[in-house]
C-alpha positions as CSV (number, residue, x, y, z in Angstrom):
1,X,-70.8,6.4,42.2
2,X,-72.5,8.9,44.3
3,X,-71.7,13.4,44.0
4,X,-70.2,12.7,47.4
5,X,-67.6,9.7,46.5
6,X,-66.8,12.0,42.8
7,X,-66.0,15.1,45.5
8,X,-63.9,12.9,47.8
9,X,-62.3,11.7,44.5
10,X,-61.9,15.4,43.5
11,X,-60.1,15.9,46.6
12,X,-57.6,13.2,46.7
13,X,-56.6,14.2,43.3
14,X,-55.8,17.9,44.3
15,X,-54.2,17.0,47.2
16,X,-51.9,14.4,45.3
17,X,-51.0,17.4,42.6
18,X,-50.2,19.6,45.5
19,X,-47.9,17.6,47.4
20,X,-46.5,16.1,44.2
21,X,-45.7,20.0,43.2
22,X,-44.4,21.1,46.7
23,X,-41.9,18.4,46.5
24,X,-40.6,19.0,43.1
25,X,-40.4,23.0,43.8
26,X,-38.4,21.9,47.4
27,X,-36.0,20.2,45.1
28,X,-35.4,22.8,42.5
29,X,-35.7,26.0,45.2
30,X,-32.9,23.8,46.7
31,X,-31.0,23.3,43.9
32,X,-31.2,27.0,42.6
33,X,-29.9,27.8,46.1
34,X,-27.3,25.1,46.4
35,X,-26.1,27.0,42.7
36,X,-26.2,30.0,44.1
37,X,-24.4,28.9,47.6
38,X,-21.6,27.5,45.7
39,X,-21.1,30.7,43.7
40,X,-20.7,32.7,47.0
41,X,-18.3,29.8,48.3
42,X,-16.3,30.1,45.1
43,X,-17.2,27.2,43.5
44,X,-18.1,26.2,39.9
45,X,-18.7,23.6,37.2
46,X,-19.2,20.2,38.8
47,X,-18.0,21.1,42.6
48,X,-21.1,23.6,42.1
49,X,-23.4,21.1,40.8
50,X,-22.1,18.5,43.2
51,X,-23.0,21.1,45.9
52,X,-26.3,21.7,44.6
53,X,-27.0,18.2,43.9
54,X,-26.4,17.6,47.7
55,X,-28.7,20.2,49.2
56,X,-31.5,18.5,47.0
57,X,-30.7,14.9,47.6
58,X,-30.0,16.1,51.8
59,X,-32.6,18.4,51.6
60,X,-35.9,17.9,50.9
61,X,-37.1,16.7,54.3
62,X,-36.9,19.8,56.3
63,X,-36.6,23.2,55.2
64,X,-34.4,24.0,58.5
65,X,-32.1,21.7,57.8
66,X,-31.2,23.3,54.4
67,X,-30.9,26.7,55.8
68,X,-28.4,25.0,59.1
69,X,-26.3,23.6,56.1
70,X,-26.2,26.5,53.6
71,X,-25.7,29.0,57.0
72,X,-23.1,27.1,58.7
73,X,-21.2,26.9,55.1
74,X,-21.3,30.2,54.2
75,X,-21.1,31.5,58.0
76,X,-17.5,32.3,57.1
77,X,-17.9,34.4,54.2
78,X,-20.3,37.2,56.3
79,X,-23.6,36.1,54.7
80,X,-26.1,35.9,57.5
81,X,-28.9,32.9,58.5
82,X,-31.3,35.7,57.6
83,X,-30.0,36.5,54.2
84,X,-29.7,32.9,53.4
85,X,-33.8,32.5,54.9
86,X,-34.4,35.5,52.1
87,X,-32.4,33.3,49.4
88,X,-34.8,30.4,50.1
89,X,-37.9,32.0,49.5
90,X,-36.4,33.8,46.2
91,X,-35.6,30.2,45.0
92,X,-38.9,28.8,46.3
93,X,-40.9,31.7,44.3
94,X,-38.7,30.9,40.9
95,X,-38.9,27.6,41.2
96,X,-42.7,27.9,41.5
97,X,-42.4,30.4,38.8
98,X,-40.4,27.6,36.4
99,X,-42.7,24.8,37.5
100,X,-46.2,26.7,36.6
101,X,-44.2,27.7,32.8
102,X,-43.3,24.5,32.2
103,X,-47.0,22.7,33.4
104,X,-48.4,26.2,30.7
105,X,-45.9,24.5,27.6
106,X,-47.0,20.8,28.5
């Protein structure tokens, strides 16, 4: 195997991780923010986790998407699209946060 083919090897790998991590912080970010959604809806115990559940299973294609869903649901209670867009990222950073402790402990 030639330096070149090890590189390209080297590459694929990274890029694997990467993706492999994006996807498993979309679904958690999604999930913290489907908890928290339900909160400001009023709901709790398994209609919260149902609702977060959702967002996750509904979510993870397209980013807009989960903020049309969480906006339009929570368009009556005065939360704006751009509070909910803040949300997101907080729950994207924590869940990148929760992902890198838990790859530190393994």
């Amino acid at each position: 195997m030639t330096t070149f083919d090890k590189r390209e090897q080297g590459f694929e790998a990274k890029f694997a991780h990467d993706e492999e991590l994006m996807f498993k912080a979309a679904a958690r970010s999604n999930k913290l923010l489907g908890l928290w959604a339900a909160g400001e809806l009023g709901l709790s115990g398994d209609a919260a986790a149902a609702y977060a559940t959702k967002l996750v299973t509904d979510g993870l294609a397209k980013m807009d998407e989960t903020l049309n869903k969480v906006s339009s649901d929570l368009a009556e209670k005065g939360i704006s699209r751009e509070q909910i867009a803040q949300k997101m990222q907080e729950c994207l950073h924590q869940a990148l946060a929760q992902l890198e402790s838990a790859s530190r402990q393994a």
